[in-house]
C-alpha positions as CSV (number, residue, x, y, z in Angstrom):
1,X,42.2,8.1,76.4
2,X,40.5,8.3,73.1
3,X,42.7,9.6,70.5
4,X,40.4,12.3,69.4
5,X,40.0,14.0,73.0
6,X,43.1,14.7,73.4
7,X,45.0,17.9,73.9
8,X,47.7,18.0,71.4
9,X,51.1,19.1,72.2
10,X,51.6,22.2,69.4
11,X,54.0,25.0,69.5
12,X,51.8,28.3,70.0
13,X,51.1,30.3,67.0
14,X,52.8,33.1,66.2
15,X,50.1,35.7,65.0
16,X,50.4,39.5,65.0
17,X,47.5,41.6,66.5
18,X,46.5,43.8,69.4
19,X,48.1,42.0,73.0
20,X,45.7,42.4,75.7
21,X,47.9,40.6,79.1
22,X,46.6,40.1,82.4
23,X,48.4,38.5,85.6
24,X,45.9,35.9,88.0
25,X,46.9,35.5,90.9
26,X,43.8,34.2,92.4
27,X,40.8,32.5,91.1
28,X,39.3,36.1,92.1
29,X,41.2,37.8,89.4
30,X,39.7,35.3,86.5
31,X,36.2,37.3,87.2
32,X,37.9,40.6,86.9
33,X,39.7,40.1,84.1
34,X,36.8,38.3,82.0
35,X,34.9,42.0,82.8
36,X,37.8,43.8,81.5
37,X,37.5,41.3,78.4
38,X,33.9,41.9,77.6
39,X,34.5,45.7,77.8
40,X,37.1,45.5,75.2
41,X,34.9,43.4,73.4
42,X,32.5,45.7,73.0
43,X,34.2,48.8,71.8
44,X,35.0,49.4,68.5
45,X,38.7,47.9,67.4
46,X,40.2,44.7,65.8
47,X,37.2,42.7,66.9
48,X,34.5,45.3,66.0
49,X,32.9,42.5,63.4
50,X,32.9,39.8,65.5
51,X,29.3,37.9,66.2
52,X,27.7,38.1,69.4
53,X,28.0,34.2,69.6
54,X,32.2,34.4,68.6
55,X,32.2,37.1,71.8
56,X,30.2,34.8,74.0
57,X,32.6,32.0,73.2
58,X,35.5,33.7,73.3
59,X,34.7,34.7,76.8
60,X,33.8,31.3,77.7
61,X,37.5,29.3,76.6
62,X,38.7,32.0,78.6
63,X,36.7,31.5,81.9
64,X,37.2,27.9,81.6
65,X,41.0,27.8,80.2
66,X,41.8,30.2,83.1
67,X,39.7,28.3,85.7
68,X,41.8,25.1,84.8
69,X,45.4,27.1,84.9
70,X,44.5,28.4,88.7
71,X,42.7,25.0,90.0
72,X,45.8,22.8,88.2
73,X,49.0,24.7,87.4
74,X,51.2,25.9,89.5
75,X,52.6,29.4,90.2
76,X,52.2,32.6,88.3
77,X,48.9,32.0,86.0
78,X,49.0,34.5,82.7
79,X,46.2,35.3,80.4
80,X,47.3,36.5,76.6
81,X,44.7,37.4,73.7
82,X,46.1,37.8,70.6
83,X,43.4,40.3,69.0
84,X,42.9,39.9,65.0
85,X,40.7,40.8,62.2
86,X,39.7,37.2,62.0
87,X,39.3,36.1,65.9
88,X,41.5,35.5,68.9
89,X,44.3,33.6,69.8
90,X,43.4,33.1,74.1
91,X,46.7,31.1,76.1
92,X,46.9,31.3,79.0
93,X,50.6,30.0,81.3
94,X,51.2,28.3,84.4
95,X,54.5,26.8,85.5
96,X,53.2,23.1,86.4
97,X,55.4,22.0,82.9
98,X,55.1,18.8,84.4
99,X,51.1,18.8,84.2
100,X,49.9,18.7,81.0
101,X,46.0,19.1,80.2
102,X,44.0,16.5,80.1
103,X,40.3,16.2,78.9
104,X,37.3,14.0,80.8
105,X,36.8,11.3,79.5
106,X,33.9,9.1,80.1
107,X,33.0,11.1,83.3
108,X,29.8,12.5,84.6
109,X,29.4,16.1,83.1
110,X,28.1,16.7,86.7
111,X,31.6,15.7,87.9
112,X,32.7,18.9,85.8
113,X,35.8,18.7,83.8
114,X,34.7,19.2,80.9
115,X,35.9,22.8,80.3
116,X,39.0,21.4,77.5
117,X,36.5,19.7,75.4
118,X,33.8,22.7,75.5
119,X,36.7,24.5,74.6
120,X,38.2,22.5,71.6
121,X,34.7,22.4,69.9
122,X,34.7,26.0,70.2
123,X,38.3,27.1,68.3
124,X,39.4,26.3,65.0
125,X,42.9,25.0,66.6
126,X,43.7,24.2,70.4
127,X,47.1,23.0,71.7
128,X,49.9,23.1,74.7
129,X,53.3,23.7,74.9
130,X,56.1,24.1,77.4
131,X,58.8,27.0,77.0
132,X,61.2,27.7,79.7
133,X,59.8,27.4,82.7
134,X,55.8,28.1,81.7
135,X,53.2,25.6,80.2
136,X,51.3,27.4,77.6
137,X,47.6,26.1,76.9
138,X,45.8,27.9,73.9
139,X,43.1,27.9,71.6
140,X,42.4,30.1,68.2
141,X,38.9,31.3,68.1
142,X,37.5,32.8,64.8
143,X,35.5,36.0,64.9
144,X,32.4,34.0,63.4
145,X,32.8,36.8,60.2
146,X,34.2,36.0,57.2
147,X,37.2,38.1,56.7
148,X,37.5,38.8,52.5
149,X,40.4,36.5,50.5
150,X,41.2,34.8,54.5
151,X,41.2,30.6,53.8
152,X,39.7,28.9,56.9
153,X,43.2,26.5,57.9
154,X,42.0,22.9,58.7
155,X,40.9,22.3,61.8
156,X,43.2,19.5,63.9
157,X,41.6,16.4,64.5
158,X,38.8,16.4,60.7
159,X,39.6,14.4,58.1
């Protein structure tokens, strides 16, 4: 595997915002809840400055993040977004610990699979952990509007 592809193992931030939590138990539920999501989205609160594009992407790492917790983990899939001025923090939790993600690599876009590296290029920071019993995949997504004094962190992976 190609050292820049990969998912890193990373402990998930701890940010403070507005929680929104759904449960999955079925690939069903992922099109429910991504509804709910854009209807949050689009009323006025934390996210109110966000660009149309940071909405559109945000909704994206989630249908794919989510698609890959109920094809691959295992058990009770959870979506958490962490809600701030300056974006979102999407994880989502399986209990396959043993499974961690893994990008395509070298594979036929047609093959799919390519959700994690969509995703990657789309935050600002992307990781996995494992706590207890639950396998945590994230990624922090910025609301593509400069918040006033915030200092972009570096992204993982750039020189």
């Amino acid at each position: 595997m190609h050292p820049d592809t990969s998912w890193p193992s990373a402990p998930l931030p701890e940010i403070p915002g507005d929680v929104w939590r759904w449960q999955l138990p079925s690939v069903h539920d992922a099109s429910r809840v991504r509804m709910d999501l854009r209807a949050r989205l689009a009323h006025p609160s934390l996210t109110s400055s966000s660009t149309e594009d940071a909405r559109e992407g945000l909704l994206l790492a989630f249908e794919e993040l989510a698609s890959n917790a109920l094809r691959h983990g295992g058990g009770a899939v959870e979506a958490v977004i962490v809600a701030t001025a300056d974006g979102w923090l999407l994880s989502l939790s399986d209990e396959a610990v043993e499974r961690p993600p893994v990008p395509a690599v070298d594979r036929d876009p047609a093959l799919g699979g390519m959700g994690l590296p969509m995703v990657a290029q789309l935050s600002v920071d992307h990781g996995y952990d494992v706590v207890a019993d639950r396998k945590r995949v994230w990624a922090r997504l910025t609301s593509g509007v400069p918040v006033p004094g915030a200092v972009p962190g570096p992204r993982r992976g750039l020189a």
